[in-house]
N, C-alpha and C positions, 0 to 999 in steps of 0.2 A: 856302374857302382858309384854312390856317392862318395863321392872322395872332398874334403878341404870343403864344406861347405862350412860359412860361420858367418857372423853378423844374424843384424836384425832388420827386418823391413817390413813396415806398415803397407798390406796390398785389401782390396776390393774385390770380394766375391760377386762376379757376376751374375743376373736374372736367375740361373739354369743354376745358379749351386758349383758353378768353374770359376780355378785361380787360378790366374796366370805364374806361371813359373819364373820371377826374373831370367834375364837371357842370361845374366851370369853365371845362372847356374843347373840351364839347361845342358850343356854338354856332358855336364857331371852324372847327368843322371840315364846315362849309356845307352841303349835301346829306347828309352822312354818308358820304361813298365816300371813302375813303382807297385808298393803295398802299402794303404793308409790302415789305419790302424785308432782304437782310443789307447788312453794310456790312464794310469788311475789319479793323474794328479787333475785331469779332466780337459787337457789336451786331445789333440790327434798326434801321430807321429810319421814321418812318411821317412819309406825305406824303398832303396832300389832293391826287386826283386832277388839280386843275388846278396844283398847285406842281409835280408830279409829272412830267409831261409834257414839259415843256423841258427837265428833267433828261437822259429816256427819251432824247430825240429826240437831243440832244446825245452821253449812251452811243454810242447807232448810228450815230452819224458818223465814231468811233474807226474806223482802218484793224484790218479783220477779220485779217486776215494775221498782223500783230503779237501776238507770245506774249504779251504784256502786256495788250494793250489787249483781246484777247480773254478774258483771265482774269476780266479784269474785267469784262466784259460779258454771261460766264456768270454772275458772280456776282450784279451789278446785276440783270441784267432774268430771267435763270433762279431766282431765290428773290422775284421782284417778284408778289405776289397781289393783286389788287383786291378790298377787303372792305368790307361798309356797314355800322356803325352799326346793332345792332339798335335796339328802341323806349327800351328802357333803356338803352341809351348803352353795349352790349357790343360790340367787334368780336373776333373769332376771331382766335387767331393759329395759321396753321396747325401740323402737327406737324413735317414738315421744317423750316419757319422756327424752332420753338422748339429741335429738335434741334441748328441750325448756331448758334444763340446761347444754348445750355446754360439753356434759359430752367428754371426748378422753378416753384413754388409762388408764391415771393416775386420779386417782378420788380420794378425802378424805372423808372419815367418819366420823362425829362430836354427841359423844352423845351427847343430854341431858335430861337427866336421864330418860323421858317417849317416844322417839324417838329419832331417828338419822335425822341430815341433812347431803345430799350426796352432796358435791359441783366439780366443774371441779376444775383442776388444779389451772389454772388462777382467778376463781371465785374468793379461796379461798385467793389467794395471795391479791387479793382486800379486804379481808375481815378483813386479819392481818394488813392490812395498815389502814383502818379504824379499826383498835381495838388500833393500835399505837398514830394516833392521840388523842384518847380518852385522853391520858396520858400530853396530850398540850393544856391545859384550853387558852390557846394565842391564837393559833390559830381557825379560824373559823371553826363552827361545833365542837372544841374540848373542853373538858369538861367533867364532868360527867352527864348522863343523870338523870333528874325525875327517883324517886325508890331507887336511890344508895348513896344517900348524906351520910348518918348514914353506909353506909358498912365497916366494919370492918375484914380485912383477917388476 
């Protein structure tokens, strides 16, 4: 189970489409079996297979009918691969998964604290610019969102 995963780290997808798992946060990820996954902000998201499963089961209780909830359930459990941990602490990321999140070369790892999201390079750059605005209540969209009024760091 992924437990206290958090920070950010800039890593390198090698030739075959595998990243290495820093060592810090290999133990965390208990047997080695994970579930990648896309997510719709156009990430991947990677879950140990037992965080994974309540997610799973929860997805498939969405009304199938529904143009919504079924998009999203193509997109949850149809890009969802179960992959282990080689001995070096590699898991594969497949090729469709890294084609649906533009993954290159250079990839980041973002915990938070019950999974990792894997974003591209560029994604990610996207990501810190909207996390900048946040800081500019002037500008539109910026602000803090619902949730956060009362946070205190």
């Amino acid at each position: 189970m992924l437990q206290n995963v958090q920070g950010s780290t800039a890593l390198n997808l090698d030739a075959k489409g595998r990243l290495a798992v820093p060592a810090k946060h290999r133990d965390s990820a208990g047997d080695g079996r994970v579930v990648i996954t896309a997510h719709p902000h156009g990430c991947l998201v990677i879950y140990s297979v037992p965080e994974w499963e309540p997610i799973r089961d929860q997805i498939l209780r969405a009304p199938s009918l529904d143009s919504r909830s079924a998009s999203l359930k193509r997109l949850f459990i149809g890009y969802a691969q179960e992959e282990t941990l080689d001995s070096v602490g590699r898991v594969l990321i497949a090729p469709s998964q890294r084609q649906f999140a533009k993954l290159e070369k250079k990839v980041w790892l973002i915990g938070q604290v019950t999974h990792f999201e894997l974003w591209s390079d560029a994604g990610w750059e996207q990501q810190l610019k909207a996390m900048e605005k946040l800081a500019r209540p002037e500008e539109e969209g910026g602000g803090v969102p619902p949730g956060f009024e009362n946070l205190v760091l």
